[in-house]
C-alpha positions as CSV (number, residue, x, y, z in Angstrom):
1,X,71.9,45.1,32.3
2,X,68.2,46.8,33.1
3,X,65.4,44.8,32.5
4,X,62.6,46.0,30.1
5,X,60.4,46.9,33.0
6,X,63.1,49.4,34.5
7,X,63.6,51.4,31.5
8,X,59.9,51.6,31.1
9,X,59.9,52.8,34.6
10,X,62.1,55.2,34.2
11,X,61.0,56.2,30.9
12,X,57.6,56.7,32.8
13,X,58.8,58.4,35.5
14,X,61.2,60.8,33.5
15,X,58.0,61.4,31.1
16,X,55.5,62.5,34.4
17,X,58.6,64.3,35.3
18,X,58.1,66.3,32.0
19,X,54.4,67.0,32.1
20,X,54.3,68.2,35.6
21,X,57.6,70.5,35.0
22,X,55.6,71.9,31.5
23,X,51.8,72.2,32.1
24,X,51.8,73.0,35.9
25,X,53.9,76.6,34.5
26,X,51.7,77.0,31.9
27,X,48.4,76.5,33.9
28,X,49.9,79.5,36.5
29,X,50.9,81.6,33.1
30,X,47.2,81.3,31.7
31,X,45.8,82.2,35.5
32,X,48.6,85.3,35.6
33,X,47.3,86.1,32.3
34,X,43.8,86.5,32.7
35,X,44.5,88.6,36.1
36,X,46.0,90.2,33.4
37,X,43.4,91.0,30.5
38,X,41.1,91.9,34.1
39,X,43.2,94.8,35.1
40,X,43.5,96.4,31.6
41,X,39.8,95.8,31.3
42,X,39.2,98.0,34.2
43,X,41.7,100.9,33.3
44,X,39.8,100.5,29.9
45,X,36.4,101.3,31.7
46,X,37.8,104.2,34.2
47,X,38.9,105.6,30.8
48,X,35.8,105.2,29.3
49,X,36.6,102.8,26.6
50,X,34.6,99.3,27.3
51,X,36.4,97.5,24.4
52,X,39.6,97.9,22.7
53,X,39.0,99.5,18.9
54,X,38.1,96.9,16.7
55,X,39.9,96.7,13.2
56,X,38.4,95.3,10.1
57,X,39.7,92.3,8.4
């Protein structure tokens, strides 16, 4: 039978594991993202518009 320290090792190993295969994504989406907002920013300026209409609450 495992010991307690070898299912908290791989407990810990399973739960680094988890964050690297969720926020490493994430942190590519967000950079994506904002190359994103950039380009639409500069077709809004070729088109004249600096900032998207703004709608009253």
């Amino acid at each position: 039978m495992l010991s307690a320290i070898s299912i908290l090792a791989i407990l810990a190993a399973v739960l680094i594991w988890l964050i690297v295969a969720v926020f490493l994504p994430t942190r590519e989406r967000i950079q994506n993202f904002d190359r994103v907002l950039e380009v639409e920013k500069e077709i809004l300026r070729k088109h004249g518009l600096e900032r998207l209409p703004q709608f009253p609450d």
